[in-house]
C-alpha positions as CSV (number, residue, x, y, z in Angstrom):
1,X,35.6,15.7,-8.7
2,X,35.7,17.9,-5.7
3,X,38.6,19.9,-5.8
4,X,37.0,23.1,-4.2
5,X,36.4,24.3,-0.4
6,X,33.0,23.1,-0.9
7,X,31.2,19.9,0.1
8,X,33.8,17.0,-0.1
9,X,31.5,14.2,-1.2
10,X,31.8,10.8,-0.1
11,X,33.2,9.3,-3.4
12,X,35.7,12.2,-3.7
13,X,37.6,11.3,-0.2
14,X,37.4,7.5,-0.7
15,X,39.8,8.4,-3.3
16,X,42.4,9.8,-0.7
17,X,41.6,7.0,2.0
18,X,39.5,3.8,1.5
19,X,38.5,3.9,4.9
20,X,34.5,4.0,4.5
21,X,34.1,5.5,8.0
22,X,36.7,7.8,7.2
23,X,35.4,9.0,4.2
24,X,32.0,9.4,5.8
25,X,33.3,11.3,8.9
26,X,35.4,13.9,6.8
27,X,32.6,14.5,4.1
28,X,30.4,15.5,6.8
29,X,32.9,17.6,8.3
30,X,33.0,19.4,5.1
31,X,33.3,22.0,4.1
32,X,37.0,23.5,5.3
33,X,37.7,27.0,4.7
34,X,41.5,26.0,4.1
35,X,43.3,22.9,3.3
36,X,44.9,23.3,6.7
37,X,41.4,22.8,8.1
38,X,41.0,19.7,6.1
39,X,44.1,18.1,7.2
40,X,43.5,18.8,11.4
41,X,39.9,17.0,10.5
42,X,41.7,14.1,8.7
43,X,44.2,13.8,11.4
44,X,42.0,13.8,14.5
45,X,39.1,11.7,12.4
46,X,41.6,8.6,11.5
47,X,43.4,8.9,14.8
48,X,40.2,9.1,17.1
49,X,37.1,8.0,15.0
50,X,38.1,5.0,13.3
51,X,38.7,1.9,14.7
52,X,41.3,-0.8,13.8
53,X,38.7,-2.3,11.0
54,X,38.8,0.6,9.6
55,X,42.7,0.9,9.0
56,X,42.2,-2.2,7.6
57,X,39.7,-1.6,5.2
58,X,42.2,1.7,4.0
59,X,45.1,-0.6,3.9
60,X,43.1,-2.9,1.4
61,X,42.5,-0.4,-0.8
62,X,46.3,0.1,-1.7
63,X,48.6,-2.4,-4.3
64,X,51.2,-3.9,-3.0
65,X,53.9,-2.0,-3.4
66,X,56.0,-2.3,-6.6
67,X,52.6,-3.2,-8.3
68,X,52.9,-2.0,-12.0
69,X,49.2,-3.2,-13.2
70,X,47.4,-1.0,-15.0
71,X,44.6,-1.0,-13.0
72,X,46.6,0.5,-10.3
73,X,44.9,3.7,-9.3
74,X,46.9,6.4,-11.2
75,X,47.5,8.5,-7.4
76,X,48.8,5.0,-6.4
77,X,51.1,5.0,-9.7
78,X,52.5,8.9,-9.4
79,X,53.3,7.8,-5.4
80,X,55.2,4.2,-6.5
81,X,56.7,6.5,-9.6
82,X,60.3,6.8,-8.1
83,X,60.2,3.3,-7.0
84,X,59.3,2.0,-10.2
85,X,61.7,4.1,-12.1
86,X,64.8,3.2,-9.9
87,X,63.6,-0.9,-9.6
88,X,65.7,-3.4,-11.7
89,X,64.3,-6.7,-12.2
90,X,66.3,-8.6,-9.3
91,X,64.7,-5.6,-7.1
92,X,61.2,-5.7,-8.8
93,X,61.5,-9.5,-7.9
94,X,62.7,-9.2,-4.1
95,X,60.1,-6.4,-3.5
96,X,57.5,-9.0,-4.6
97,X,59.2,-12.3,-2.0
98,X,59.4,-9.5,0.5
99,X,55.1,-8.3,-0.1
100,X,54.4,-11.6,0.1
101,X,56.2,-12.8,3.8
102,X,55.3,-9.3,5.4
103,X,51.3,-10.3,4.2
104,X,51.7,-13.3,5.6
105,X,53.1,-12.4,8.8
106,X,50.9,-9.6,9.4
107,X,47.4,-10.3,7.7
108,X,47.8,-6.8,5.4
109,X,49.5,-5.0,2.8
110,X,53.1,-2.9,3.5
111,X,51.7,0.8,4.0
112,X,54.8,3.1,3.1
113,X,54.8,6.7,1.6
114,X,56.5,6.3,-1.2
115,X,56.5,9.3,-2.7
116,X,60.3,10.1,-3.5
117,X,61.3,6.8,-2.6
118,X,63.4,5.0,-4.5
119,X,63.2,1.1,-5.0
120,X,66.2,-0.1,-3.0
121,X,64.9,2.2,0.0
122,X,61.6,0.7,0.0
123,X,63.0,-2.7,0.4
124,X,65.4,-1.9,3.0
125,X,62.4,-0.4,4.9
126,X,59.9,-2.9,4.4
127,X,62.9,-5.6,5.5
128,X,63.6,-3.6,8.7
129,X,60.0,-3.3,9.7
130,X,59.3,-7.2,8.6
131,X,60.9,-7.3,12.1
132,X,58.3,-5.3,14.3
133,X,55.9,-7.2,16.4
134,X,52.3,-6.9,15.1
135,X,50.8,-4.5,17.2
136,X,53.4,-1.9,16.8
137,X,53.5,-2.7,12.9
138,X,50.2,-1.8,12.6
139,X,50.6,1.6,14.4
140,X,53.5,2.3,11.8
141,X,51.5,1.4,9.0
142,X,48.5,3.3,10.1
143,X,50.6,6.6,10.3
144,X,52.2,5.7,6.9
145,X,48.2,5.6,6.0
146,X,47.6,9.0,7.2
147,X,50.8,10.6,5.1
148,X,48.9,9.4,2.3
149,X,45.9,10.6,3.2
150,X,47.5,13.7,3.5
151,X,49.2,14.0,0.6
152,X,46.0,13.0,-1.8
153,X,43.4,15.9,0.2
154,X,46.5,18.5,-1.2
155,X,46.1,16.8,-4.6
156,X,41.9,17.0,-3.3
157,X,42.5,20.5,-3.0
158,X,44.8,21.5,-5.7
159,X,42.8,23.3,-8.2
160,X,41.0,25.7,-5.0
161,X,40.6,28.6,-6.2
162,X,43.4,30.9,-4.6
163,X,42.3,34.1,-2.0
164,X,42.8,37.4,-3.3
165,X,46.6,38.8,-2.9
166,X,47.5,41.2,-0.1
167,X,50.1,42.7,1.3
168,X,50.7,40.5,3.9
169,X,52.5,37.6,4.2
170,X,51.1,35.8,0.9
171,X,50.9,39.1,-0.6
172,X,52.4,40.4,-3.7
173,X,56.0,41.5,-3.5
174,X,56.8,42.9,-7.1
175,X,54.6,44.7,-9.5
176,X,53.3,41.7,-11.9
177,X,51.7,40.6,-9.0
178,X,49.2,43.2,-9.8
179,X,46.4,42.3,-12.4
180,X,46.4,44.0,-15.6
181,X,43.2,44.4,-17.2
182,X,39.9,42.0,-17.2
183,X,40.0,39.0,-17.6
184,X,37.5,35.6,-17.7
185,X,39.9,34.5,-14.6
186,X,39.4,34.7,-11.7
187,X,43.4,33.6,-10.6
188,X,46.3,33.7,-12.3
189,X,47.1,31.0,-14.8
190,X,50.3,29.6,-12.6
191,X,49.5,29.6,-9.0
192,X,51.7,27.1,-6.0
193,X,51.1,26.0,-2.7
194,X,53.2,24.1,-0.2
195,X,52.8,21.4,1.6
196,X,55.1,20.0,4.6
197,X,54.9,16.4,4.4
198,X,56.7,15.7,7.3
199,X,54.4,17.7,9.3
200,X,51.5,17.2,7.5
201,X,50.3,20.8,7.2
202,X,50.7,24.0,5.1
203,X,54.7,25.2,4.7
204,X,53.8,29.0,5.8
205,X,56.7,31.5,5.0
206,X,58.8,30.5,2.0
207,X,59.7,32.4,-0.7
208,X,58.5,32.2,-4.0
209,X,59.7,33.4,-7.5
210,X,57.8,32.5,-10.8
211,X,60.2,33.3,-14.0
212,X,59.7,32.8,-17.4
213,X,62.4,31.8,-20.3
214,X,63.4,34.5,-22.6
215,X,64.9,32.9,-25.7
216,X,62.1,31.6,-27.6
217,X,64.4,29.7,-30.5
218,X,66.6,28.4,-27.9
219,X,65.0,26.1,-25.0
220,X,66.4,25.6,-21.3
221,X,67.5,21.8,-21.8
222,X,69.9,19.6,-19.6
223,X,72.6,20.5,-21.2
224,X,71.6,24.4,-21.8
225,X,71.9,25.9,-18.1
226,X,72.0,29.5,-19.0
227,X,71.1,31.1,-15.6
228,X,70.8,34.2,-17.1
229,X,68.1,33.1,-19.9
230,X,64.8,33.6,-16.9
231,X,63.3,36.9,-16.4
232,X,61.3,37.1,-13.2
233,X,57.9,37.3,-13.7
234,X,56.8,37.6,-9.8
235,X,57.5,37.1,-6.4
236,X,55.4,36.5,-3.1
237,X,55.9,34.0,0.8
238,X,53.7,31.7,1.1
239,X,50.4,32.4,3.7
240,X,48.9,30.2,6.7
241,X,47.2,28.1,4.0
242,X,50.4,27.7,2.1
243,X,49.5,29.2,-0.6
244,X,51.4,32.2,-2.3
245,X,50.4,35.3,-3.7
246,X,49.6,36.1,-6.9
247,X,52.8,35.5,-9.4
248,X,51.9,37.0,-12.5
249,X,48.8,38.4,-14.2
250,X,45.7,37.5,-14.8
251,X,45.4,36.8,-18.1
252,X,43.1,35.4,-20.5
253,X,46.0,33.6,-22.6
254,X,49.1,32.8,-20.5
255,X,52.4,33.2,-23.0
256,X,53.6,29.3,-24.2
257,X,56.6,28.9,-23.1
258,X,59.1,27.0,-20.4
259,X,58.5,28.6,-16.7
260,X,60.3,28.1,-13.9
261,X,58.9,28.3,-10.0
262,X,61.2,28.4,-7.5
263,X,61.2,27.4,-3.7
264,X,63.7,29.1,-1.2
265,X,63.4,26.0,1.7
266,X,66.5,26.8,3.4
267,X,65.0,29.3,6.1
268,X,62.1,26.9,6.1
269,X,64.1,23.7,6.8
270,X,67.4,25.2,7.9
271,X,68.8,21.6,8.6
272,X,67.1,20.4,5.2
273,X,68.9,18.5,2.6
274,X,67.5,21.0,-0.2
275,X,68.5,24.8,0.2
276,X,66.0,25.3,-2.5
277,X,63.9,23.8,-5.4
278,X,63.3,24.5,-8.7
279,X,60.6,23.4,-10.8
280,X,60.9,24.0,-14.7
281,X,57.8,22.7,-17.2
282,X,56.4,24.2,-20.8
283,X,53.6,25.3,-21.8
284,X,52.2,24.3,-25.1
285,X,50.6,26.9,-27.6
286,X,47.6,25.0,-27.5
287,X,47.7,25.5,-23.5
288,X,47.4,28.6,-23.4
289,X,43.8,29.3,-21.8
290,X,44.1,26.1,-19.2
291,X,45.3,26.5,-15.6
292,X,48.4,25.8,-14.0
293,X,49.2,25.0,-10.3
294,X,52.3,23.6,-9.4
295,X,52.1,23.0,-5.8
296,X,55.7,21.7,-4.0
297,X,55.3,18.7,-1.6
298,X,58.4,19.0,0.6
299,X,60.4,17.1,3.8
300,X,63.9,18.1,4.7
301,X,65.1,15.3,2.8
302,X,62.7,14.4,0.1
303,X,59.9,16.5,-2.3
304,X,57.7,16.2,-5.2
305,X,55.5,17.7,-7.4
306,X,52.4,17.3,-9.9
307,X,50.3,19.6,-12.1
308,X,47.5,20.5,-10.4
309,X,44.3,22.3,-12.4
């Protein structure tokens, strides 16, 4: 899988849009020198270059939405995973009636970013737009298309290797942003990025901290909130690319352990729902030489995350 700035081949971005054209037009455009780069070339390609056949074709290549088959495609599954989670089986049920008459009425599947979305929202979205004529309906649906697109190239583009820290904005701001030592890496074994779903483009400027859990016998939990249990590890603003500095060091065996990356989005999104996020995961003693990256997909009302590689 393509997951570097390299040559995006063909196969690789049908993945993120089914769109044939599309996928042609943006392998052949490749390579980007940023994720940035990739997005304004997805943009302008599914908004100029590809006609309504096309859209179609990208449409097709989603589930309805609700769709819990196994042969969903798992990106289609981590998107719908709110959704699914929050759908009871009255819900589950109406979601399917409702899949069914919008088909019907407009010849292709409801096209909705679900990430974050939870079941009852969905349906109270898909019932409002049930009411659109067609030829705005499809303009909706289209641009619902491209935040997915969007959101899978940053999954695409996840495991990019991240530039070398500076001290600039995306720079190091404490000492273990420094590397100690060699190392077989060539990155840190935790690295982020952030994306701005809402404006589908790098979130340049936001504070970072990585911290790492100190009490080895007793683990953060739900009901253990111990604020003062972290030790800060590192600290750096995200650059142009959204991308932060280096975190911690490079290491050849990252410390098992529970970690906790944090996102300061209030001077990013001022009017935001979320003054900031936290992410908290473990890593396993038998994880200790893999890679981490725990990018932060974020919207002033709405965000999400994955592990990256």
């Amino acid at each position: 899988m393509a997951t570097t700035r390299g040559q995006l081949p063909v196969e690789d971005v049908l993945r993120v849009n089914g769109s044939r054209r599309f996928a042609a037009a943006l392998a052949a455009a490749s390579p980007f020198a940023s994720l940035a780069d990739a997005l304004l070339a997805a943009r302008r390609i599914w908004l100029n270059e590809v006609d309504v056949n096309g859209w179609l074709e990208a449409f097709a290549a989603h589930p309805a939405i609700g769709t819990t088959s196994s042969s969903a495609p798992k990106w289609c599954k981590e998107e719908q995973s709110a959704a699914l989670a929050t759908a009871t089986d009255s819900t589950a049920q109406e979601l399917a009636d409702w899949n069914a008459r919008y088909r019907e009425k407009f010849g292709f599947v409801f096209m909705i970013c679900a990430s974050g979305r939870t079941a009852p929202e969905v349906l109270a979205e898909l019932k409002r737009r049930y009411e659109n004529r067609p030829i705005v309906e499809l303009e909706i649906a289209a641009q619902e298309e491209l935040k997915i697109t969007e959101l899978r190239l940053a999954k695409l583009f996840a495991s990019e290797p991240v530039a070398p820290p500076s001290s600039t904005v995306g720079g190091p701001t404490s000492q273990s942003d420094k590397a100690a030592g060699s190392s077989n890496r060539t990155r840190p074994p935790i690295t982020t990025h952030v994306l701005d779903v809402a404006r589908g483009s790098p979130a340049s400027g936001i504070e970072v901290h990585l911290e790492m859990w100190k009490d080895a016998s007793t683990p953060p939990s739900f009901n253990n909130k111990d604020f003062n249990g972290w030790a800060t590890l590192g600290s750096s603003v995200t650059n142009n690319d959204g991308r932060s500095g280096q975190l911690m060091d490079i290491v050849n065996n990252v410390a098992p352990g529970f970690y906790r990356i944090s996102f300061n989005t209030s001077k990013y999104a001022p009017s935001g729902f979320f003054p900031y996020v936290s992410i908290i995961f473990e890593i396993k003693k038998n994880q200790t030489t893999e890679h981490f990256h725990v990018p932060l997909l974020h919207s002033p009302f709405s965000f999400t995350t994955y592990r990256g590689s």
